[in-house]
C-alpha positions as CSV (number, residue, x, y, z in Angstrom):
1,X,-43.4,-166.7,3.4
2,X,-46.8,-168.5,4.1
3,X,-45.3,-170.0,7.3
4,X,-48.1,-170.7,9.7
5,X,-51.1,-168.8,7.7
6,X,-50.5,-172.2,5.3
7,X,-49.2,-175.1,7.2
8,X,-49.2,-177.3,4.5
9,X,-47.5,-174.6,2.3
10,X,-45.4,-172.8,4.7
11,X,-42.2,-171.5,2.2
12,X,-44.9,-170.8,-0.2
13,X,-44.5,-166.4,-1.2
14,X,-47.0,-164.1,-0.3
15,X,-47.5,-161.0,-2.2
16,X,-49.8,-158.2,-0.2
17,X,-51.7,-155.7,-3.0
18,X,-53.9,-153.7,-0.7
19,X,-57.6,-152.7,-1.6
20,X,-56.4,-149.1,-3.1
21,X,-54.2,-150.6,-5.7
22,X,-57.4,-152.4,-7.3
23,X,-60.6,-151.0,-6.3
24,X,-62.1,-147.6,-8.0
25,X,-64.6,-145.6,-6.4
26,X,-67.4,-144.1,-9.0
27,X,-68.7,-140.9,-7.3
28,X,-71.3,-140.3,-9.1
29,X,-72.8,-143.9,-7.7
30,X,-71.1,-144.0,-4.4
31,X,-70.2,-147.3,-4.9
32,X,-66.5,-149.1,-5.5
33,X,-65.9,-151.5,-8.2
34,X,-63.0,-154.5,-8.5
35,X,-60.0,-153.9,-11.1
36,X,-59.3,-156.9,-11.1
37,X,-60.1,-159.8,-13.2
38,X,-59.7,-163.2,-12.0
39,X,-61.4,-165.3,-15.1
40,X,-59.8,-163.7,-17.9
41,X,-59.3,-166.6,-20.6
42,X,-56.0,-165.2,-21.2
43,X,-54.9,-166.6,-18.0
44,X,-54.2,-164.7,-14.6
45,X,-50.9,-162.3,-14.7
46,X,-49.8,-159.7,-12.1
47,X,-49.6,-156.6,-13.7
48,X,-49.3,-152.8,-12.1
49,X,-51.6,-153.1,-9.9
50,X,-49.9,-155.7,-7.9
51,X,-46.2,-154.0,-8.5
52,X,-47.1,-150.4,-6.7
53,X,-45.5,-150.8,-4.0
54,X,-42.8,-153.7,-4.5
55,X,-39.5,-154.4,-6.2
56,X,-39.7,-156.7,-8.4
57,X,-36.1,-158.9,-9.4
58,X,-35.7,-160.6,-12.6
59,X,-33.2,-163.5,-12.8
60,X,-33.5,-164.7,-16.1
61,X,-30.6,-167.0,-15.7
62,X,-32.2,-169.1,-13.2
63,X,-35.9,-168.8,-14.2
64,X,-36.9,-166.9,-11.0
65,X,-38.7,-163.8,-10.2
66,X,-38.3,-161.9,-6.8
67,X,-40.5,-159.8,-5.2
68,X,-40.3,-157.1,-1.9
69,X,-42.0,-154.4,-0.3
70,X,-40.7,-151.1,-1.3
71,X,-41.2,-148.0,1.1
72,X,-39.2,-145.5,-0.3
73,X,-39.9,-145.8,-3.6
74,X,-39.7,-141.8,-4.9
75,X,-37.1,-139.8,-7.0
76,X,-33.7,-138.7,-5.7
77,X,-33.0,-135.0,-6.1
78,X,-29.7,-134.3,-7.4
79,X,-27.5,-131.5,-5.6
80,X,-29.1,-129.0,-8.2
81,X,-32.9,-129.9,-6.9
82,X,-33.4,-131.9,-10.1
83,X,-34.9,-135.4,-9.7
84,X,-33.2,-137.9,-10.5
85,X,-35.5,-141.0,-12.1
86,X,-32.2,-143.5,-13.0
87,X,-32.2,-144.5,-10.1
């Protein structure tokens, strides 16, 4: 929640997407450039490169979407050593 970093907006969600998941470094210029497009006339959407790292919950009963950090997001192996992706 916002809380104090929006006092006006406190219950308002934050969603963290850190500089890796949308900036691409060129080597052959040395320089970085955005991913990210925040004037698109299709409208603004949150697409993979907001969702590494989060589970994302879909109620579509209610309308609502819900979002958390995810830190252990990787395959479980199966007794055999096989991963398991049906998680």
């Amino acid at each position: 929640m916002a809380g104090d970093r929006d006092p006006q907006n406190p219950f308002d969600a934050l969603l963290a997407i850190p500089a890796t998941h949308y900036m691409e470094y060129n080597p052959s210029t040395g320089t970085y450039r955005a991913k990210i497009n925040l004037f698109s006339k299709m409208g603004s959407f949150l697409g993979i490169n907001a969702m590494q790292g989060h589970a994302f919950f879909y109620d579509l009963a209610k309308d609502r979407i819900g979002f958390a950090e995810s830190y252990n997001c990787r395959p479980k192996m199966n007794p055999g050593g096989f991963v398991d992706d049906d998680m």
